[in-house]
C-alpha positions as CSV (number, residue, x, y, z in Angstrom):
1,X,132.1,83.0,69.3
2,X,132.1,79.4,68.5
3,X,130.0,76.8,70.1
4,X,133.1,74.8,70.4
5,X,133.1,76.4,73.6
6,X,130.3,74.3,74.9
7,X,132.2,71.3,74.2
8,X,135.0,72.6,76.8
9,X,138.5,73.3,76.2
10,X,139.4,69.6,74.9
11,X,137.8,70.5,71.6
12,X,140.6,73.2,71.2
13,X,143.4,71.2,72.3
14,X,145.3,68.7,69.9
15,X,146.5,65.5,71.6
16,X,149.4,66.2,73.8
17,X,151.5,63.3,72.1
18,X,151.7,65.3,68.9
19,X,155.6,65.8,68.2
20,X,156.3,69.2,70.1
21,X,158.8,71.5,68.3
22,X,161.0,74.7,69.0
23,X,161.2,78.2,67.9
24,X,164.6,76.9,66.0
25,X,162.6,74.1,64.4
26,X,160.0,76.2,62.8
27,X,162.0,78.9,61.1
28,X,161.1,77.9,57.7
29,X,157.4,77.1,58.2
30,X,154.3,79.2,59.7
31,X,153.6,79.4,63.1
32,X,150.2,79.8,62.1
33,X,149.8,77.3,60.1
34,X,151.6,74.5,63.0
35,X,149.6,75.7,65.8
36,X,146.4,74.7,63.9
37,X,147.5,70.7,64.5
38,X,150.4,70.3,67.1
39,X,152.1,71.5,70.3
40,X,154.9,74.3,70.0
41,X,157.3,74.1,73.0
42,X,158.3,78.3,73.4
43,X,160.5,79.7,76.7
44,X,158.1,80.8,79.4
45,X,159.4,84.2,79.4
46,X,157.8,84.7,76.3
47,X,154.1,84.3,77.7
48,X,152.6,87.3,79.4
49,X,149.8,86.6,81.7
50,X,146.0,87.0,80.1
51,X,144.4,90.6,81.2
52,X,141.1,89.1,80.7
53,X,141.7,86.8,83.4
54,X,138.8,86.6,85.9
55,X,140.5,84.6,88.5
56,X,142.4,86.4,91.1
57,X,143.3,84.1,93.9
58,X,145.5,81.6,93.9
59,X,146.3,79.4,96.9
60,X,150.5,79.1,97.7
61,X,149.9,75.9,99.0
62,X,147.9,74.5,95.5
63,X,150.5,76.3,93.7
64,X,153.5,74.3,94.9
65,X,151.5,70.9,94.9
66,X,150.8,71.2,90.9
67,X,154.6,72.6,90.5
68,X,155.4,69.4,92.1
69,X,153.8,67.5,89.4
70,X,154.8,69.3,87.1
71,X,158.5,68.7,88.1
72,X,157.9,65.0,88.4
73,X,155.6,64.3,85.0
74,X,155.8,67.5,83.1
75,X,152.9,69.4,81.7
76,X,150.4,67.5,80.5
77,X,147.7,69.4,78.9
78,X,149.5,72.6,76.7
79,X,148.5,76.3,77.7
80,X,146.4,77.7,75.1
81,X,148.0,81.4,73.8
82,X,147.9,83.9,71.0
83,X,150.4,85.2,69.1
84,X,151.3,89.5,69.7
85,X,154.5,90.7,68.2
86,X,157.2,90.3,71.0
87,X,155.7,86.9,72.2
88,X,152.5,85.2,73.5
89,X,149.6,86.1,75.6
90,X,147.8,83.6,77.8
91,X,144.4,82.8,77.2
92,X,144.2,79.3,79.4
93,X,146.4,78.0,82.1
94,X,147.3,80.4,84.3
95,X,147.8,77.9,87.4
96,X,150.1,75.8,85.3
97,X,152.0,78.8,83.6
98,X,152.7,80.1,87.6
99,X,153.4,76.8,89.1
100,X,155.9,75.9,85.6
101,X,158.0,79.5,87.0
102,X,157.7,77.8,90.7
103,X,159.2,74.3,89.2
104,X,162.1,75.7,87.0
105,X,160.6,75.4,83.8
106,X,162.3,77.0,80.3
107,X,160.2,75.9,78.1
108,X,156.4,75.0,78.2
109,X,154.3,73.6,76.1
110,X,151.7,76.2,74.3
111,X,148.8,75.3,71.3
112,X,148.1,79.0,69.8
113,X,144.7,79.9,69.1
114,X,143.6,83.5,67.4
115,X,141.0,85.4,69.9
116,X,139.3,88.8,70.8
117,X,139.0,89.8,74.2
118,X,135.8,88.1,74.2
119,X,137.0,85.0,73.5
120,X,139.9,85.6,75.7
121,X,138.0,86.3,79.1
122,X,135.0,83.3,77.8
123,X,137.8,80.6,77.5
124,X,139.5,81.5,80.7
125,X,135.9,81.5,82.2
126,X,135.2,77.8,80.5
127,X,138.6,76.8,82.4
128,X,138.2,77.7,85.8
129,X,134.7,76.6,85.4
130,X,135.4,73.2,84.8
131,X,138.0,73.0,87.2
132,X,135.4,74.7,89.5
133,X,138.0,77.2,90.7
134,X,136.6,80.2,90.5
135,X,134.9,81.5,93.5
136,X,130.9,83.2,93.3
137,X,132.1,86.7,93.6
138,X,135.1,86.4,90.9
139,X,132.6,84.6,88.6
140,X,129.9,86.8,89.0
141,X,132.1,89.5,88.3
142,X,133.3,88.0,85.3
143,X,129.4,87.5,84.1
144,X,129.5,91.0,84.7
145,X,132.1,91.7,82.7
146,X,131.0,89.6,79.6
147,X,127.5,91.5,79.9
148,X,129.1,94.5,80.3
149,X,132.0,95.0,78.1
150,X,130.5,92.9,75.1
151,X,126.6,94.2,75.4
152,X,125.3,90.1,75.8
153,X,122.4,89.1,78.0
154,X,122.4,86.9,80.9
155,X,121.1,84.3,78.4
156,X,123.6,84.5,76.4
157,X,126.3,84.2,79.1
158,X,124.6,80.8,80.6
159,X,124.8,79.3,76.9
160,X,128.5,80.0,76.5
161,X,129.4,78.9,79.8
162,X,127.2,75.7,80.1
163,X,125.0,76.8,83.0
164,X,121.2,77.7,83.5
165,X,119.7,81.8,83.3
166,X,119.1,81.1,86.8
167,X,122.5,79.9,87.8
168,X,124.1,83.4,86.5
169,X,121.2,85.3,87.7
170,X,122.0,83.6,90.9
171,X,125.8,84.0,91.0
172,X,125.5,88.0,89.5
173,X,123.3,88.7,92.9
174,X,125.9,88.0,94.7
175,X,127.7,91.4,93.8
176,X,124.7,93.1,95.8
177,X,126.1,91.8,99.0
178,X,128.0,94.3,101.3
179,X,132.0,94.6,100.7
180,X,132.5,92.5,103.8
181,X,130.1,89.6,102.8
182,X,132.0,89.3,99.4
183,X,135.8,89.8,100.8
184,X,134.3,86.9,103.6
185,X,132.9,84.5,100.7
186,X,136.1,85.1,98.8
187,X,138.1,84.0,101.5
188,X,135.4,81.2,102.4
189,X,134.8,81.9,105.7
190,X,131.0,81.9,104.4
191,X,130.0,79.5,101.9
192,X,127.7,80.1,99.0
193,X,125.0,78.5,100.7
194,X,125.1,81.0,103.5
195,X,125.5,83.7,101.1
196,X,122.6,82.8,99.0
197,X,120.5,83.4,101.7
198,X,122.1,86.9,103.0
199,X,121.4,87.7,99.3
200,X,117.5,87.7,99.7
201,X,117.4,89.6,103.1
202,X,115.6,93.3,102.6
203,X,118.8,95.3,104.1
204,X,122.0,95.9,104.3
205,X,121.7,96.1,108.2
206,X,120.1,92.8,108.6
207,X,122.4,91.0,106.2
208,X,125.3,92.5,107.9
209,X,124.0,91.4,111.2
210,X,123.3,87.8,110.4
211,X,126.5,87.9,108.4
212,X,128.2,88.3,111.9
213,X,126.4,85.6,113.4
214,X,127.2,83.0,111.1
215,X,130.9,84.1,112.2
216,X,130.8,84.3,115.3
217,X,128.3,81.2,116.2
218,X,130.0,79.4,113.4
219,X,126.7,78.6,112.0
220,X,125.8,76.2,109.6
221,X,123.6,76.7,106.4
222,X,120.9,74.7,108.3
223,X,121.4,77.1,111.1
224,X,121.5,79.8,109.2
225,X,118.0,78.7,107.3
226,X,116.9,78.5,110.8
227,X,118.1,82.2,112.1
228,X,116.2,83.4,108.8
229,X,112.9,81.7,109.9
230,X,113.1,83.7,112.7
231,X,113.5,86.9,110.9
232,X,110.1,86.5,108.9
233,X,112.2,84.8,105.9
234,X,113.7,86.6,103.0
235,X,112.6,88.6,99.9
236,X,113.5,85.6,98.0
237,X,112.3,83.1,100.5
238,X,110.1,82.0,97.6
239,X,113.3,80.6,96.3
240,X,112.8,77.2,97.2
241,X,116.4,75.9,98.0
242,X,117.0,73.0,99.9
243,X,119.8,74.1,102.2
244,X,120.4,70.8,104.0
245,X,121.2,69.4,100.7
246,X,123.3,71.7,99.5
247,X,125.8,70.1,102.8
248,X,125.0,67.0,101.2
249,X,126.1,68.5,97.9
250,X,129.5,69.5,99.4
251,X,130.3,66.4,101.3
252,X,129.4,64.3,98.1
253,X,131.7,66.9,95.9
254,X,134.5,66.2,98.7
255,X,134.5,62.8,98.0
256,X,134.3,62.5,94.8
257,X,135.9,65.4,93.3
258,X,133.6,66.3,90.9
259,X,130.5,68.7,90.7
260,X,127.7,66.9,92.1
261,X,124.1,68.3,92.3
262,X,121.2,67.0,94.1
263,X,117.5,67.4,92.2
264,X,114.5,66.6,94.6
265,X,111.7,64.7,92.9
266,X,109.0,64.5,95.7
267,X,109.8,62.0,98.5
268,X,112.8,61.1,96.1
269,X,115.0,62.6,93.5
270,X,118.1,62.3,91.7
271,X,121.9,62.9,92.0
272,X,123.9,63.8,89.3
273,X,127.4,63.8,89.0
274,X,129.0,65.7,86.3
275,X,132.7,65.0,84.7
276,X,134.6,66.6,81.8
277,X,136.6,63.4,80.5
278,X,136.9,59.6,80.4
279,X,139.8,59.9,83.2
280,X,137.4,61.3,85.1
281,X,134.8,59.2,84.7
282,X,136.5,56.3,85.6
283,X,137.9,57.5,88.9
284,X,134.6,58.3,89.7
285,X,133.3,55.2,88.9
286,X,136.1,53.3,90.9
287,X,135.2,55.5,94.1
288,X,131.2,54.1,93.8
289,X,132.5,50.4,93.2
C-alpha cells in the first residue's frame, strides 16, 4: 500500500477545477489514462456501493443536510472509484454518493483509482477517519478486519491509519464488551469514555451492571470514574486516563469542529487541535480570534 495514505485522501484527489468530461467525451481516449489527472463526470447508476465499507450508520437527518448542499453548490470534492466491467465501484464517498441519489443527481463527479480490497477497505477507513465518523465499535471492527483478512499487525494498522499502537489496541478492546454495551455505544447512548472504563472491569456481570447504571442514573464519565472507585477500580485501572478531560475534550471538539486532544504535562499540559486542510485551519483559527 502506499504511504500516500498517510498524507490523507487530498494526495489522491486532483483539483476539482480540472475540466470534468463525460462518457461521450472520452470515446476516443483511455479512461485509464484521464483518470490519472482530471475529474470524469459518469451517471450515478453506474457506481455500486464499496463492500469493503466499514461504516454502517448513517444518520437521515445528516443525510438530507449534505443533499441540501449538494443541491445548492454541487459536489465539491469527487468520489474516488475503480473501474469493473459494467461500471464503477466506490472506494470513498459513500455519504456524498447517498445524499447525490437524495438531491436528484445524474451525474457525479468520480476520480478512478486502481485498488485491492485492501486498499479499498484502508481508504474508506482514512475517510471516515478524518471526518471522524466512524463510531469505536465500527472502527474497531474494521481494525479487525484489516488484521484479519490481510494477516497485518496492530502496528501496521496504526501506521496506515495515522494513529498510535495504543489507540487501536484501545479501540479493538472495545469488541470484548457485551452485545448490549456495543449496540448502546453505537447508538451513543454511552460515550467512549464510559465505555473505556466498562472495558477494564473483570466481568461481564459487573460491566453489565454498571452499564445499566450509567443509563439509568444518566451518569457522567466523572460519575462513572467515581462508581468504579467504589468497585475496587478496574483491571486496567493502571490505565491512567484522565476522564474529566476527556469532557473537556468533547466540549472543545463541539466547538470547534475538529479533533482536539488534551496531553497533561504535570500541573500543566498542552492542547492540540488537529485539522486536515488550510480551510480548516483557518475557520479554526477565526473561532480562537
Amino acid at each position: 500500500m502506499s504511504n500516500g495514505l498517510g498524507r490523507g485522501l487530498s494526495s489522491l484527489i486532483p483539483n476539482i477545477n480540472n475540466t470534468k468530461k463525460n462518457n461521450q467525451e472520452l470515446s476516443n481516449e483511455s479512461i485509464d489514462d484521464y483518470s490519472k489527472n482530471g475529474v470524469l463526470e459518469v451517471e450515478i447508476e453506474k457506481i455500486k456501493a464499496n463492500p469493503m465499507q466499514p461504516r454502517k450508520r448513517f444518520v437521515d437527518f445528516q443525510l438530507e443536510e449534505l443533499a441540501n448542499s449538494i443541491k445548492e453548490h454541487g459536489i465539491i470534492q469527487p468520489l474516488i472509484v475503480t473501474k469493473n466491467n459494467d461500471g464503477f465501484q466506490l472506494i470513498a464517498g459513500e455519504r456524498r454518493l447517498r445524499a447525490s441519489k437524495i438531491a436528484g443527481l445524474k451525474k457525479v463527479p468520480i476520480v478512478i483509482r486502481k485498488a485491492d480490497d485492501q486498499e479499498k477497505l484502508e481508504l474508506a477507513l482514512i475517510e471516515n477517519i478524518q471526518r471522524e465518523d466512524l463510531n469505536p465499535i465500527d472502527l474497531a471492527k474494521a481494525y479487525k478486519q484489516l488484521i484479519d483478512e490481510f494477516n497485518i499487525t496492530q502496528e501496521q494498522v496504526a501506521e496506515k491509519v495515522g494513529k498510535s499502537r495504543s489507540t487501536v489496541t484501545n479501540i479493538l478492546r472495545m469488541l470484548k464488551l457485551p452485545e448490549e454495551i456495543q449496540l448502546a455505544l453505537i447508538s451513543e447512548k454511552i460515550s467512549e469514555g464510559h465505555a473505556k472504563y466498562l472495558v477494564g472491569l473483570d466481568s461481564e456481570t459487573k460491566q453489565l451492571n454498571l452499564f445499566r447504571k450509567i443509563l439509568h442514573n444518566d451518569l457522567t464519565i466523572t460519575d462513572t470514574n467515581k462508581e468504579i472507585r467504589k468497585m475496587g477500580g478496574t483491571k486496567s485501572a493502571r490505565i491512567k486516563i484522565n476522564y474529566a478531560d476527556k469532557d473537556k475534550e468533547f466540549a472543545l471538539r463541539e466547538f470547534f469542529g475538529a479533533k482536539i486532544e488534551i496531553k497533561r504535562m504535570g500541573r500543566g499540559g498542552k492542547i492540540i487541535i488537529d485539522f486536515y486542510s488550510d480551510e480548516e485551519l483557518s475557520e479554526i483559527i477565526k473561532k480562537i480570534k
